[in-house]
Structure formats: C-alpha cells, structure tokens
ZARODREN-488501 format. One record per residue: z, y, x of N, C-alpha, C, O in turn; residue in three letters; residue number from 1. Coordinates in pm, whole numbers, plus 50000, padded with zeros to 5 digits. Layout:
// residues N
- n_z; n_y; n_x; ca_z; ca_y; ca_x; c_z; c_y; c_x; o_z; o_y; o_x; aa; i
- Z; Y; X; Z; Y; X; Z; Y; X; Z; Y; X; ala; NUM
...
//
This chain:
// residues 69
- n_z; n_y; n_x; ca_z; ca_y; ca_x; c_z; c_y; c_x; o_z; o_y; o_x; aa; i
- 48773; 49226; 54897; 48736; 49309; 54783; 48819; 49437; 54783; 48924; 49444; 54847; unk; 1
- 48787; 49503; 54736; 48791; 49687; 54725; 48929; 49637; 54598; 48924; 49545; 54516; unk; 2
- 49053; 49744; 54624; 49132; 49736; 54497; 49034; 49767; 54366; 48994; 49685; 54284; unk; 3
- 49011; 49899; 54371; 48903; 49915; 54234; 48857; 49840; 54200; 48884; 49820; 54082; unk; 4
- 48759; 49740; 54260; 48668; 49672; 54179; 48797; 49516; 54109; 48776; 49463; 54000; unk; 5
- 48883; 49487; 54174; 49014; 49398; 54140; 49075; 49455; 53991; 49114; 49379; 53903; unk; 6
- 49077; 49587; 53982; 49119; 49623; 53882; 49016; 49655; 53793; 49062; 49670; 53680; unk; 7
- 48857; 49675; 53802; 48764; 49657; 53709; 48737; 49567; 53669; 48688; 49567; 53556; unk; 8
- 48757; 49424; 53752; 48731; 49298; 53690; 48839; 49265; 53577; 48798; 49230; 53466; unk; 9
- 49007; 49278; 53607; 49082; 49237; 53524; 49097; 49313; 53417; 49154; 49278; 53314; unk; 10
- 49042; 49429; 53440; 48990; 49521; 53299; 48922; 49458; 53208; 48986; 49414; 53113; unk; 11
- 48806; 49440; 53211; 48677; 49355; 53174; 48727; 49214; 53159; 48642; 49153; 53094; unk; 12
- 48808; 49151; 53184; 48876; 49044; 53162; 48908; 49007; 53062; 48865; 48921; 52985; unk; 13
- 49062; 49138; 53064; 49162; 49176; 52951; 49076; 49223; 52819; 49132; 49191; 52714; unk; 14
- 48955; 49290; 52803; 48873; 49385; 52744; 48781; 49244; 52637; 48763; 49230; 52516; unk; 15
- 48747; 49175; 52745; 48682; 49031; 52670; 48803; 48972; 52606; 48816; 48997; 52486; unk; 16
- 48855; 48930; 52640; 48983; 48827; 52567; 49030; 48922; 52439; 49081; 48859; 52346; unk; 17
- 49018; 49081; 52422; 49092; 49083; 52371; 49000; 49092; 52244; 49033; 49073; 52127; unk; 18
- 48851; 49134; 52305; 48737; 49144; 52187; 48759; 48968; 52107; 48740; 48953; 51987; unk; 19
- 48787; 48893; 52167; 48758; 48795; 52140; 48890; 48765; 52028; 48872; 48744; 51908; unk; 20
- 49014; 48767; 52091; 49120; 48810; 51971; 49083; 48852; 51852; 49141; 48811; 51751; unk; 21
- 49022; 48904; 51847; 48990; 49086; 51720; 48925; 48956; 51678; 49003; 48880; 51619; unk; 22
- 48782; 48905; 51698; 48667; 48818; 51652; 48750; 48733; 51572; 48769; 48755; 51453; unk; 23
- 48805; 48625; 51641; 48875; 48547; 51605; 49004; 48595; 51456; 48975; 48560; 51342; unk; 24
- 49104; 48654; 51478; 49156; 48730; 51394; 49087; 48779; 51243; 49142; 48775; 51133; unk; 25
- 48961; 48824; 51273; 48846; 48855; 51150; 48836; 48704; 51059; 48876; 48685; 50944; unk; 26
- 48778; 48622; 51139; 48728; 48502; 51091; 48860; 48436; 50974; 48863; 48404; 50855; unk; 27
- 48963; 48441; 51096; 49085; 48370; 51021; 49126; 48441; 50872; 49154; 48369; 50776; unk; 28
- 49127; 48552; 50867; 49129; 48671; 50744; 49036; 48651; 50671; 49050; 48639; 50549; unk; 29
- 48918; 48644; 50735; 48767; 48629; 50615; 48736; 48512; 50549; 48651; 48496; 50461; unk; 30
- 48845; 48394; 50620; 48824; 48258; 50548; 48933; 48267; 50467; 48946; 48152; 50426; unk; 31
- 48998; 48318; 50430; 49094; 48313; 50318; 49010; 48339; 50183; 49055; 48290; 50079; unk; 32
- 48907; 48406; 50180; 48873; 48415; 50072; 48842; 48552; 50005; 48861; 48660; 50061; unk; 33
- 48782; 48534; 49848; 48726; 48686; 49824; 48840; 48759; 49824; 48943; 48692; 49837; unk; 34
- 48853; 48901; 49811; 48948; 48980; 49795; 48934; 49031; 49602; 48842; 49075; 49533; unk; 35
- 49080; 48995; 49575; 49112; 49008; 49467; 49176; 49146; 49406; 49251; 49184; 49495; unk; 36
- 49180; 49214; 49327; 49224; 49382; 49320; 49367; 49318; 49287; 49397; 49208; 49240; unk; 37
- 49434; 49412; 49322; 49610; 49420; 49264; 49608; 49433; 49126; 49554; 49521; 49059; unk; 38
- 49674; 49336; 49091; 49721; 49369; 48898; 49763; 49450; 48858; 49851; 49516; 48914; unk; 39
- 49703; 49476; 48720; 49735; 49601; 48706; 49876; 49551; 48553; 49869; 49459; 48471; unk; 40
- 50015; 49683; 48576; 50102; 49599; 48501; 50060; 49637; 48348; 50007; 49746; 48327; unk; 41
- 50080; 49564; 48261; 50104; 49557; 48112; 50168; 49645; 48070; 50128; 49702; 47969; unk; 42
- 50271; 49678; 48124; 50426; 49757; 48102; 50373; 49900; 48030; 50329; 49976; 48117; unk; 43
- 50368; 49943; 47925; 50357; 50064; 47870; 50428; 50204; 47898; 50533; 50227; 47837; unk; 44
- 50387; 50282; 47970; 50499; 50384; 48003; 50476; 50526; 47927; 50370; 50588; 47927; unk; 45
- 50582; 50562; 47872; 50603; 50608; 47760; 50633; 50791; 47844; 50706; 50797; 47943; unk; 46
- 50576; 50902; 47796; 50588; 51034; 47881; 50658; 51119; 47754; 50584; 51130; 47656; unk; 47
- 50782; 51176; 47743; 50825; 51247; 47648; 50870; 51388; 47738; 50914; 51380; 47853; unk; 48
- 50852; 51525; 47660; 50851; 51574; 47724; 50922; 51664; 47595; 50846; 51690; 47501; unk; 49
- 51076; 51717; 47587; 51142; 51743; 47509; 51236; 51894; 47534; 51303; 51898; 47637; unk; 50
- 51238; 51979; 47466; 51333; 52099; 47501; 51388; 52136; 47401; 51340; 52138; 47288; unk; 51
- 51482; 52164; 47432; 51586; 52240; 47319; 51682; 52353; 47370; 51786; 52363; 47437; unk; 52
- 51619; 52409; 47324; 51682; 52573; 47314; 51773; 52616; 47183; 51757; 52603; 47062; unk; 53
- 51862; 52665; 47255; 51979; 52716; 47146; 52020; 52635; 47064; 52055; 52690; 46960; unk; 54
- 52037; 52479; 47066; 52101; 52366; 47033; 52236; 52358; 47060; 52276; 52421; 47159; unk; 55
- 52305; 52304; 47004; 52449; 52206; 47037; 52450; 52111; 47078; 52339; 52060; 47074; unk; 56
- 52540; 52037; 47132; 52504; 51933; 47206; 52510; 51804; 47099; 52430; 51714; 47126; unk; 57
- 52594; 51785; 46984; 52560; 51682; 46849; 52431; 51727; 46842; 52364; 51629; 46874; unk; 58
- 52340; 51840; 46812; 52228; 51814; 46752; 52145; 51800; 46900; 52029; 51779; 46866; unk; 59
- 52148; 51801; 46975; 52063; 51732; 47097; 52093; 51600; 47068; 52001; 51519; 47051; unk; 60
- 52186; 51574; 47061; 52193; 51373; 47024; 52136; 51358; 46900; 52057; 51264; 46892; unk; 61
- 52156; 51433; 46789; 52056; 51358; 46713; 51923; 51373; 46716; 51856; 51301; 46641; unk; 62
- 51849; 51479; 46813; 51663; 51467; 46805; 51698; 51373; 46917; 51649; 51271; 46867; unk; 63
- 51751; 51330; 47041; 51694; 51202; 47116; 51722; 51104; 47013; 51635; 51018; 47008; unk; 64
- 51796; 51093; 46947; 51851; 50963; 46839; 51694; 50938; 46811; 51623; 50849; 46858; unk; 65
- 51649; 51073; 46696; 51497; 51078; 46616; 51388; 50994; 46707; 51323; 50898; 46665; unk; 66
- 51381; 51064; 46872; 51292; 51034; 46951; 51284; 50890; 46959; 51191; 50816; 46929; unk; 67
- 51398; 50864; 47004; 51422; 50710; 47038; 51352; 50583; 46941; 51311; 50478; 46989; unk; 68
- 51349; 50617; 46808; 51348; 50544; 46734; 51237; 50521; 46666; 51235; 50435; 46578; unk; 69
//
C-alpha cells in the first residue's frame, strides 16, 4: 500500500471513532433530562443613587442615616 492511502484510512478511522464519541456523548447528556432555566434569586437589590454637594461630613452621615432607614 501507498503511504497516502495508510494515512487516509487512519484518518477515516480516527474521523469515525471520533463521530461516534460526539454521538455517544449527546445521548449520555440528552438522557439526563429536560433542561431546567437557572433560578432566578429572591434577593431584592436596592439602587441608590445619592450626592451631596457643599455638605459636611456630620450632615452626610445624617442623610445616609435618613436613607438607610
């Protein structure tokens, strides 16, 4: 046999086995079952969006105090 055609066969070899991997691989994944969405969290997230200009720094603590509460 011709090298080429030695190395087209173990191409076509490697090429089947590996289609066959992939096949196999699918099946094992697809028998697990339906696909379920990711939960979504409960957790409330809160967006404050606050500036203070020409404040002191006591009265910056007391509007986050206000905010906070």
């Amino acid at each position: 046999m011709d090298r080429g055609k030695i190395v087209a066969i173990i191409t076509g070899v490697f090429s089947i086995l590996l289609a066959v991997a992939y096949l196999i691989l699918v099946q094992i994944l697809d028998f697990r079952g339906e696909m379920k969405p990711a939960p979504i969290t409960q957790v409330e997230t809160l967006s404050v969006v606050a500036t203070f200009d020409g404040l002191k720094d006591a009265q910056i603590e007391s509007k986050i105090y206000i905010i906070n509460q």
